[in-house]
N, C-alpha and C positions, 0 to 999 in steps of 0.2 A: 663465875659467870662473866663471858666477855661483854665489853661494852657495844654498844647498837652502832653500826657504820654510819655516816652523813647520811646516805642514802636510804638507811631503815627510819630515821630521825625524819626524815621527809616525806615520807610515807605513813608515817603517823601521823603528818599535817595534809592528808590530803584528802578530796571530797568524798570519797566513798569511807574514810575512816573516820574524819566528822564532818557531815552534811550541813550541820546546821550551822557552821563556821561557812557557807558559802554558798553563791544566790548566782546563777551564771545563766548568761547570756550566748549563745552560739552564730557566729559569727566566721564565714568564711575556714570553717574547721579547727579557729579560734578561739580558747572560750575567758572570758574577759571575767576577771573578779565584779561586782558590781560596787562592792566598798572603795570610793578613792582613798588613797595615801592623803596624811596631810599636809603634801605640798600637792594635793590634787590632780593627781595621778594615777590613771587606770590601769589597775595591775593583770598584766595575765598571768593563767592558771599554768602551772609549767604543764608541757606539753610530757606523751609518753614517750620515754629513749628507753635503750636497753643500757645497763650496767652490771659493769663490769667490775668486782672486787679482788683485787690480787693481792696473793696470802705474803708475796715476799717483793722486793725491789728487784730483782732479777726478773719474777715472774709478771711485773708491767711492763719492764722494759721489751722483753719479748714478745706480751699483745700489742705492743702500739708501736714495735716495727713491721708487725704483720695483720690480722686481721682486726687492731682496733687502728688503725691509720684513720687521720682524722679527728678521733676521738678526742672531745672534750676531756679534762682532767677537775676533779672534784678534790682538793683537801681541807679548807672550811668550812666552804660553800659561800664566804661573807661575799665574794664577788661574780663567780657565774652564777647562780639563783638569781640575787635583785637584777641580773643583765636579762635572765630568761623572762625574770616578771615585768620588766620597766619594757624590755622590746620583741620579745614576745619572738624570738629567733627559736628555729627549730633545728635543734639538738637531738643529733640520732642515736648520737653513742658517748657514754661517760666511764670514765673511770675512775671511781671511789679509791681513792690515796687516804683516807683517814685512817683505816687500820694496820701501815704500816711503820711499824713501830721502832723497826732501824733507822727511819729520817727523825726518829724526834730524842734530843738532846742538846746539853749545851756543855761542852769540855772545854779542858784549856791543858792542849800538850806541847809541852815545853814553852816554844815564846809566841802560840798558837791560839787563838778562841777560834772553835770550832761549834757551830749552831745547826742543829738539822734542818733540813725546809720543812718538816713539820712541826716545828717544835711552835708552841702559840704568843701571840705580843705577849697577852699577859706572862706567860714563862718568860719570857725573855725579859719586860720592863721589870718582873719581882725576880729575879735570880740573883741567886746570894752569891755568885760567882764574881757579879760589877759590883766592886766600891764606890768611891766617891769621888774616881777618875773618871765614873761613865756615868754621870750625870744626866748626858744627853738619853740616857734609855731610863731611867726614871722621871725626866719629863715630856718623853714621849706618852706615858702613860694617860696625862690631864688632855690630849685632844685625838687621843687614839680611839675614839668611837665611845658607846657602851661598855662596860662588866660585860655584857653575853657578848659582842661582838670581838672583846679581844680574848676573851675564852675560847672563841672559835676560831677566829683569825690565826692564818699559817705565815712563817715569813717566808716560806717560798712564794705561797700565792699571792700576798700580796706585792713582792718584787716583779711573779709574773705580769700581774693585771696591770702594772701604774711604777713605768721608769721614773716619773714625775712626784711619788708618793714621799712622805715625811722618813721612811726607813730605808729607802735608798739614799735621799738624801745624808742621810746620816752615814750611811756605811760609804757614801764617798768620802765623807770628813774621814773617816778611821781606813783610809783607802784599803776598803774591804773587797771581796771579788766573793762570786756565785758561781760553785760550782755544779755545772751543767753535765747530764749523763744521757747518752739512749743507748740503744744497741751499740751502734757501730762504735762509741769510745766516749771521751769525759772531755771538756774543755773548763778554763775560769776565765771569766773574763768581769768587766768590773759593770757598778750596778745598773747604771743606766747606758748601758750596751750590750741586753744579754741578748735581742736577735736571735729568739727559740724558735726552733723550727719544729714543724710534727714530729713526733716522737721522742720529745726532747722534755726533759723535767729539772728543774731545780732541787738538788737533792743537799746542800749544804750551803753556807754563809762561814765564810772565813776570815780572820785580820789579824795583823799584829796584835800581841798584847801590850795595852802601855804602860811604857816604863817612866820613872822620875817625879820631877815636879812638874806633873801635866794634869789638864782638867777640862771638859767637854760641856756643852750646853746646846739645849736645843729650844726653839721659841715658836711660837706659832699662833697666828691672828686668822681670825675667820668667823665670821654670821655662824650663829649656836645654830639657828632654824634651818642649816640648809646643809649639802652634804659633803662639805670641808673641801669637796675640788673647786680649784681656784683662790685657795686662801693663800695667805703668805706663811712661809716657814725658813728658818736661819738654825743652821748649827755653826759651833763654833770649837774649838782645839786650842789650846794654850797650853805650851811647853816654856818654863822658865827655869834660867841658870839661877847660882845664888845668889846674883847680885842683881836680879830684876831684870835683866837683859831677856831677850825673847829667842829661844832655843830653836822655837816650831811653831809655827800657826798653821791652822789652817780652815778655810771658810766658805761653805756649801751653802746658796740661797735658791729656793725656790724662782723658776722664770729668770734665771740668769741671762738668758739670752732667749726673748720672745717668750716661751712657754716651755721649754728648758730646764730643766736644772742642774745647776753648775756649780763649780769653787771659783774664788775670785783670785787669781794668782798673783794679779798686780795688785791690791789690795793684801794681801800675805807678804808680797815681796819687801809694800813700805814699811810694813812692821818688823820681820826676821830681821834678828840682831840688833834691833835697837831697844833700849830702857821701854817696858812697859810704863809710858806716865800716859798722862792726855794729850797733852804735844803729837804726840808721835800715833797715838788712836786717833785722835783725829783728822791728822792725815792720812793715815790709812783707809779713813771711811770717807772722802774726800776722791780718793782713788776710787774705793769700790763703787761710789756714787756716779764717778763717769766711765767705768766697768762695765755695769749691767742695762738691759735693756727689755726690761719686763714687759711681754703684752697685757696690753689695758684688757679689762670686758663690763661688763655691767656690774659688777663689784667694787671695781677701781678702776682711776684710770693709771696709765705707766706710771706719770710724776707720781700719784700717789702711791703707787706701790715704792718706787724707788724709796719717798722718804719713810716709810713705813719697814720697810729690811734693811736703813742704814740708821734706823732705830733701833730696831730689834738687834742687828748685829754688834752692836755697841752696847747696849744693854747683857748681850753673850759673853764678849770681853771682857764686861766688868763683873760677870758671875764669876767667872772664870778665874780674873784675878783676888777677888774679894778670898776666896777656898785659898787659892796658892799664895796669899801674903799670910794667910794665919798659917798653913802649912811651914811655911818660910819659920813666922816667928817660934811657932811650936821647936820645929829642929835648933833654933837658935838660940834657947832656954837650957 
């Protein structure tokens, strides 16, 4: 027995299948949940669209250069549903991506990781494929939502919804690229540039795989009550020779520039090739700290984000180094 598509899953939650889950109000051909969210927010009921289920990746690509133009794309649901609920935007046409089952995997050919855009966080943060160089995708895990939310969550669609999100950030540190397909052909381009146009899908996530004494960390602050946009997040890369010297760095922070997110290059710069001590970190983060220019909002203001990602980023460093001095010592035994 196959498994139910997004869109059978949503229809099992909906008022003619249980009534008693829902109390509505009609409103401008609107119909409004009447239970607020508890951030007190009135949800509407998604509206009706037609959907669209294609059996293969070839067979979407061809509804949505032709008679599904326009169409909305479904592979989780974690992000167009709460969009349809929170603003109540009327969605004509979807196409259900859940049951195709060639975008979801995660391989490594030759000096390759290859990740399908459906493959889900959780696959991705628990795959036995990442050691304890990629670090950063098991602590992605402790602010990546809910258990339900990363069981559904795709990383194509979450690359779609939010250039600005914690796994783009990340795949700029491991300078990842998303490859992009529709009819007319395929492009890669990198994470927070993918500029999808109609009929365009995320069908894979690509990077080197790394090699040596290197090791990854990812950090991230943010209000538990509230829904993690606008928090701070810092990854970090640490490549070291055997004599402590600094091989490769490299360092992706949330709001690098306004609301942005960026690598800090002149921060990388003052540390490549020189002895990992605190000397030389600390001037690095000295650099980073007159680098970036995060915009404030009612969370934070700038200064405070600033000292708050030239904390975290330092604190990444020294995960970082802490893995690769015992690695160090292990091989020196």
């Amino acid at each position: 027995m196959s498994s139910p598509t997004i869109c059978e899953n949503l229809q099992n939650c909906s008022p003619e299948a249980n009534p008693d889950l829902w109390n509505h109000s009609v409103s401008d051909k609107t119909q409004i949940c009447e239970v607020d969210s508890p951030q007190g927010v009135r949800l509407h009921e998604l509206p009706e669209f037609d959907v669209y289920v294609p059996s293969s990746l070839g067979e979407a690509l061809t509804y949505l250069s032709g008679e599904g133009r326009g169409s909305r794309l479904l592979a989780g649901g974690t992000s167009l549903v709460p969009e349809m609920r929170k603003t109540g935007i009327r969605v004509r046409k979807v196409v259900d991506l859940s049951g195709l089952s060639d975008l979801h995997y995660i391989r490594r050919t030759q000096n390759t990781i290859r990740i399908g855009g459906l493959t889900t966080i959780r696959e991705l943060t628990e795959a036995k494929i990442f050691d304890d160089r990629y670090c950063c995708f098991k602590e992605l895990e402790r602010s990546f939502g809910f258990v339900t939310t990363r069981n559904m969550a795709t990383v194509g669609g979450n690359l779609a919804a939010s250039a600005e999100g914690d796994l783009a950030e990340i795949l700029l540190v491991l300078e990842g690229r998303a490859v992009i397909r529709s009819a007319k052909g395929e492009r890669a381009v990198g994470p927070t540039n993918l500029g999808l146009a109609d009929g365009e899908l995320i069908v894979e996530v690509q990077f080197a795989d790394l090699k040596g004494l290197v090791s990854t960390w990812f950090n991230k602050f943010e209000k538990r009550n509230e829904d993690g946009k606008g928090g701070i997040a810092t990854t970090t890369l640490l490549k070291l020779k055997n004599d402590r010297s600094v091989e490769d760095v490299r360092i992706a922070v949330s709001r690098a520039r306004w609301k942005e997110t960026g690598r800090v290059r002149r921060a990388e710069s003052e540390l490549r090739g020189k002895i990992a001590n605190a000397e030389n970190v600390g001037r690095a983060l000295d650099k980073l700290e007159s680098e970036i220019d995060p915009a404030g909002d009612y969370r934070g203001s700038s200064r405070f984000r600033k000292e708050v990602t030239k904390a975290m980023v330092r604190e990444g460093l020294a995960k970082c180094l802490e893995k690769l001095d015992r690695e160090r010592g292990e091989s020196q035994c």
